[in-house]
C-alpha positions as CSV (number, residue, x, y, z in Angstrom):
1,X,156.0,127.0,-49.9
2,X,156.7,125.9,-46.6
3,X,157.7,128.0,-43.3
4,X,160.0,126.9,-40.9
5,X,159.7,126.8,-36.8
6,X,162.3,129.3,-35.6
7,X,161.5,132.1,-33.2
8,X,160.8,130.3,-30.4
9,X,163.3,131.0,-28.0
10,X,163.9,134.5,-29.0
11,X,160.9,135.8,-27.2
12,X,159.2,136.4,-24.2
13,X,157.3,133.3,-22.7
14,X,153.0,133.7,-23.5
15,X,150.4,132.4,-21.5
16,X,148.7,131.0,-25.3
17,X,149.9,128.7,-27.4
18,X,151.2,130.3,-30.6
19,X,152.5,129.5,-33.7
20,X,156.8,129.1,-32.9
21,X,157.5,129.8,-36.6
22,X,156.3,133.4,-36.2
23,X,157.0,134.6,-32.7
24,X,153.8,135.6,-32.1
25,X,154.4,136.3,-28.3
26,X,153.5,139.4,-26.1
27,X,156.7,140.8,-27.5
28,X,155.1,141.8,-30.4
29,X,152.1,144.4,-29.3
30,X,152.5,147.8,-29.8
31,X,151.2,150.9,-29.0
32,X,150.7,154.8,-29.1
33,X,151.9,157.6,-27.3
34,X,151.4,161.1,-27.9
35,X,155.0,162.8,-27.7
36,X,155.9,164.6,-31.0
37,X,159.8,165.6,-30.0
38,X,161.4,162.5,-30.3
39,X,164.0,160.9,-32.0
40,X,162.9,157.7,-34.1
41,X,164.1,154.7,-32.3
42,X,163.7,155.9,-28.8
43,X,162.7,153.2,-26.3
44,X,159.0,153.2,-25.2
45,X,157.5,155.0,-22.6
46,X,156.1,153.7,-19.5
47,X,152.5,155.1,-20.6
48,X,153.5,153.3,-24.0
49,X,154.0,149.9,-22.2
50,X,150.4,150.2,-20.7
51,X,149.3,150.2,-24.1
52,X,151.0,147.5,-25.6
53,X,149.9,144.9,-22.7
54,X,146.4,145.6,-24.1
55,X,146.2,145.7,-27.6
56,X,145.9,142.0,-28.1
57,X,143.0,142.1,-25.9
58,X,141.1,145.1,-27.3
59,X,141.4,143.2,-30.4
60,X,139.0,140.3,-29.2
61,X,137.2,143.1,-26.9
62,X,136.4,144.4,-30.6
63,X,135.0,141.3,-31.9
64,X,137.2,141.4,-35.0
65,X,138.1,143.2,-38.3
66,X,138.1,143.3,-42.0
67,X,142.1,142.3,-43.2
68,X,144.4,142.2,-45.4
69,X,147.6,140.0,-45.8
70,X,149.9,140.1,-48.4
71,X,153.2,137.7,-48.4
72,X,155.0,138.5,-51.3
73,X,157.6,135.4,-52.1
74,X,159.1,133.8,-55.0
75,X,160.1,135.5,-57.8
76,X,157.6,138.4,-58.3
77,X,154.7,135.8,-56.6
78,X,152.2,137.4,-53.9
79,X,149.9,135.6,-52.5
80,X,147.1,138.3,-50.7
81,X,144.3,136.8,-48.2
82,X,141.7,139.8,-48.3
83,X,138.7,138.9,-46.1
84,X,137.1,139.4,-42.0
85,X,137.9,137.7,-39.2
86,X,136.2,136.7,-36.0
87,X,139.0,137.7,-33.2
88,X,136.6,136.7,-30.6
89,X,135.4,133.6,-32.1
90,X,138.5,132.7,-33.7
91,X,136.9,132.3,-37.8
92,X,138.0,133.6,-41.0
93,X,137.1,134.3,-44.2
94,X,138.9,135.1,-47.4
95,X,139.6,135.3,-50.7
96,X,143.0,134.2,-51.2
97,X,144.9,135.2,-54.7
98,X,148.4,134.3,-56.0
99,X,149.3,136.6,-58.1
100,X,152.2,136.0,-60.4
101,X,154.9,138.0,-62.2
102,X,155.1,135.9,-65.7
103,X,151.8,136.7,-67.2
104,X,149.8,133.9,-65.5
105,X,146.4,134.7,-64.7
106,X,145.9,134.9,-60.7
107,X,145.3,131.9,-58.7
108,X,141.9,132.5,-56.8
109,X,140.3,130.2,-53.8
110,X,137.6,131.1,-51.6
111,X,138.9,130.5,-48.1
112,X,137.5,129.8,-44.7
113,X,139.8,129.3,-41.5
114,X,140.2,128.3,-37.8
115,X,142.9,127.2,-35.9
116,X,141.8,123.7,-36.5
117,X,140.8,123.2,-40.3
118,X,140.7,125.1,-43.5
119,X,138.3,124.7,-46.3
120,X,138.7,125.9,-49.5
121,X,136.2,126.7,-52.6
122,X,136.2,128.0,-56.2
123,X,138.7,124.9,-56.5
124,X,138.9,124.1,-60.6
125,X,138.8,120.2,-61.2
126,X,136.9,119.4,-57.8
127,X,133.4,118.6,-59.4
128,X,135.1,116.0,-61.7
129,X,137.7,114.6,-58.9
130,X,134.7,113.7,-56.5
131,X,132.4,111.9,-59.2
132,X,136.3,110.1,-60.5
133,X,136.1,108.9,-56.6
134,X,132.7,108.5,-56.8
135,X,132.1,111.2,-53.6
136,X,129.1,113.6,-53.7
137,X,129.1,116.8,-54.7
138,X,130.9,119.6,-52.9
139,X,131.7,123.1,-52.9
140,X,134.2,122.8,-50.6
141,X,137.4,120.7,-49.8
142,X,138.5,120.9,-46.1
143,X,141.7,119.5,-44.4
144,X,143.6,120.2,-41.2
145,X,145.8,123.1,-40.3
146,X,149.4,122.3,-40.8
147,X,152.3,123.8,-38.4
148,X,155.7,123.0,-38.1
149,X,158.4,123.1,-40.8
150,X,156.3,121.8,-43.8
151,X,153.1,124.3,-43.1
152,X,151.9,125.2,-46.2
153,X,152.3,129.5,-46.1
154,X,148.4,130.1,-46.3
155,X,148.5,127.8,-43.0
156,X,151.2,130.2,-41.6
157,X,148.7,133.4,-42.7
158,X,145.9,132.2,-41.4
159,X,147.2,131.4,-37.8
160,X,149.1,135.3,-37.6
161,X,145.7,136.6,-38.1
162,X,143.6,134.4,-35.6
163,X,146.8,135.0,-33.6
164,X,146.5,138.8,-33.2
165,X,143.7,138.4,-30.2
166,X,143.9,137.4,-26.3
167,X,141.5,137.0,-24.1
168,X,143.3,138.9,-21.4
169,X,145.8,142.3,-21.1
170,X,149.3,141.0,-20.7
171,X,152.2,142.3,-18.0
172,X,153.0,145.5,-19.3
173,X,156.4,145.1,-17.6
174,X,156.8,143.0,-20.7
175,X,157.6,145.7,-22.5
176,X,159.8,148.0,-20.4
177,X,163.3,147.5,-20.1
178,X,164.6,148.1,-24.1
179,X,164.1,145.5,-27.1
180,X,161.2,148.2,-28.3
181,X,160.9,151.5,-30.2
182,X,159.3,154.2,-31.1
183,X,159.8,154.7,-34.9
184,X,157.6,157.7,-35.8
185,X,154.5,158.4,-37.4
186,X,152.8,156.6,-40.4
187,X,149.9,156.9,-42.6
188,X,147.9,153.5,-43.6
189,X,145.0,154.0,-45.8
190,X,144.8,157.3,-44.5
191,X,144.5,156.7,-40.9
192,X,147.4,158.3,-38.9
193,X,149.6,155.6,-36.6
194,X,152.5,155.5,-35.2
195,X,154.9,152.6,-35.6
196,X,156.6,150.5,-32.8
197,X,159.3,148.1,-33.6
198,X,161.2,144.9,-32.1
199,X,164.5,143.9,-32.2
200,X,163.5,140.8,-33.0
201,X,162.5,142.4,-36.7
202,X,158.9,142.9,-36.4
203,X,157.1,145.9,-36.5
204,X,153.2,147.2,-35.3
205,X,151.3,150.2,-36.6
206,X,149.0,151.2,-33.8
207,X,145.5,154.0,-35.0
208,X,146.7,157.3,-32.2
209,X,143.4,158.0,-32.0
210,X,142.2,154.9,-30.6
211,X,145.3,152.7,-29.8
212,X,143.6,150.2,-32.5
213,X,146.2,147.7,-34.4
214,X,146.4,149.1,-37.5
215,X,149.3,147.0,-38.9
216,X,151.8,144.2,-37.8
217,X,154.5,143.2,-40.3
218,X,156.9,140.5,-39.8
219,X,159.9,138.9,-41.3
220,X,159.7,134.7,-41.5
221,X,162.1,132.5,-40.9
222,X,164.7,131.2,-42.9
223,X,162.8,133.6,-45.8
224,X,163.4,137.1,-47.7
225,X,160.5,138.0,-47.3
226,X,158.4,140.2,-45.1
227,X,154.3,139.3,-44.4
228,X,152.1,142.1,-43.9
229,X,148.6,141.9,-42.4
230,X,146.6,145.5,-42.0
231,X,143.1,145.4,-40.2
232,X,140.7,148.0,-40.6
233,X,137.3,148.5,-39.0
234,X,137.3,146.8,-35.9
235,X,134.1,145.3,-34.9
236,X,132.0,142.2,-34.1
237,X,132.0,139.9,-37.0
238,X,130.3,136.9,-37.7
239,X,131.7,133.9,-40.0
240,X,129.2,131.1,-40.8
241,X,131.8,128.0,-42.2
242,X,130.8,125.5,-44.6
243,X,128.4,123.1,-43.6
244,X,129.4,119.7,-43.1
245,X,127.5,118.3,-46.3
246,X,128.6,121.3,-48.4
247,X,132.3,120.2,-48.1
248,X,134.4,117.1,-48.7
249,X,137.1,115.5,-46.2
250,X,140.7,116.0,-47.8
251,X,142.0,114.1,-45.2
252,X,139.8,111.4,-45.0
253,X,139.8,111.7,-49.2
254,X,143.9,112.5,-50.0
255,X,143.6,111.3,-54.1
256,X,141.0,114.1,-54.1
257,X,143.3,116.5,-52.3
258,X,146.1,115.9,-54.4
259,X,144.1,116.4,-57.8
260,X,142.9,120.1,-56.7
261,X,146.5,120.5,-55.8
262,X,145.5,121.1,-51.8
C-alpha cells in the first residue's frame, strides 16, 4: 500500500516541514466556539480562528496522548495503530493490526515510531531469518521512515500523528477569510465536540470544554479511503524505543527485511 504526494500546493504555506502527501499544514486545526444557533457549514468565527492557531501547540504544551488510527483500505482490510505518543518528544508506540475481511486471522506487530525510523516487533520468522544470516538475536527489526510516493501506509500513519504538534501558535488570520466551517456538534467516546471542516476535505473534532483535539480525519490522495486518528487523554508521555542491541538494522540487513515481509 503506498500513498502518494499530492496536497502540497493546495494549502497554506507552514513554518514545519510536513508530510506533502497529507496536507498537514496550519490549514488543518480546528477549534470550538460556543454559539448554539447556527446553521452547519457557517464560516468560523473570529474567536473560533484564535482557537485554531493554537491547537497544534496545546498539543505539544500537553505532552501527548493515548491514539487511535484506523485506515480502512482494500477490500474490507483495516489496518488500526492503537497506542501513546510523545507530541513533545516526537515518539510512538503501538500496536498495529491488519485486520482482514476473508476470514484471515489479524496481522499483529508491535510498533515503535519517530520521524526518523520505525522498529517493529512480534515479527513471525525473524528469530530464524537472523540465525539463516547468521545475525544475533533480536526482538526488533528497524528501518528508515519512507515518504514520497512509495511510503509504505503505516509510514504515512505514523508521521499524521507525530504531525499533529507545533512548538508554537500559528497566525490565526490563517484561518479567517472562508475555506473553514462550522459543522455542528459531535459525540466521540462520549466526550462532546464540535466539528470543523476544510474545503480541502479534511475534518477536526475539537473537546468544547477544553478546546482539546479530539479527532482529525482526512481523505488521502489518489485513495477511497478516509484515515481517522482520535486522541484521548492528553498528557505527558514517555516512550522508551528499543535499544540499539535489542534490534536489528533492516537497512543495513535488506535479505532479513524482505523475509519478515518489512
Amino acid at each position: 500500500m503506498t500513498c502518494p504526494d499530492a496536497y502540497a500546493d493546495r494549502m497554506p504555506p507552514h513554518r514545519r516541514p510536513l508530510l506533502p502527501a497529507l496536507g498537514l499544514t496550519v490549514a488543518l486545526l480546528a477549534g470550538c466556539a460556543g454559539a448554539d444557533e447556527r446553521a452547519e457549514g457557517s464560516p468560523v468565527t473570529e474567536e473560533e480562528a484564535g482557537v485554531l492557531a493554537g491547537l497544534l501547540a496545546e498539543n505539544h504544551d500537553h505532552g501527548g496522548a493515548d491514539f487511535v488510527v484506523t485506515a480502512p483500505y482494500g477490500e474490507d482490510t483495516v489496518l488500526t495503530l492503537t497506542g501513546e505518543v510523545d507530541l513533545a518528544g516526537g515518539a510512538g508506540r503501538a500496536q498495529a493490526v491488519t485486520s482482514y475481511g476473508d476470514g484471515r486471522a489479524d496481522d499483529t506487530r508491535t510498533l515503535f515510531f519517530t520521524d526518523e525510523e520505525l522498529w517493529f516487533g512480534e515479527v513471525p520468522g525473524l528469530a530464524a531469518a537472523l540465525a539463516e544470516e547468521g545475525l544475533p538475536e533480536a526482538s526488533y527489526v528497524r528501518r528508515p521512515v519512507t515518504l514520497g510516493e512509495q511510503a509504505p501506509l503505516v509510514d504515512v500513519l505514523t508521521r499524521v500523528v507525530l504531525n499533529l504538534s507545533a512548538e508554537e501558535p500559528d497566525d490565526a488570520g490563517d484561518f479567517r477569510g472562508g475555506g473553514y466551517t462550522w459543522e455542528g456538534d459531535r459525540s466521540i467516546d462520549g466526550e462532546l465536540t464540535q466539528l470543523y471542516a476544510s474545503d480541502a476535505g479534511w475534518s477536526v473534532a475539537v473537546d468544547r470544554s477544553t478546546d482539546l483535539l479530539v479527532q482529525y480525519r482526512t481523505p488521502l490522495p489518489g485513495q477511497e479511503f478516509e484515515v481517522t486518528v482520535t486522541l484521548s487523554d492528553h498528557g505527558p508521555r514517555e516512550i522508551t524505543l528499543p535499544a540499539e542491541e535489542e534490534s536489528v538494522d533492516g537497512a543495513a540487513h535488506p535479505e532479513v527485511a524482505a523475509t519478515v515481509g518489512l
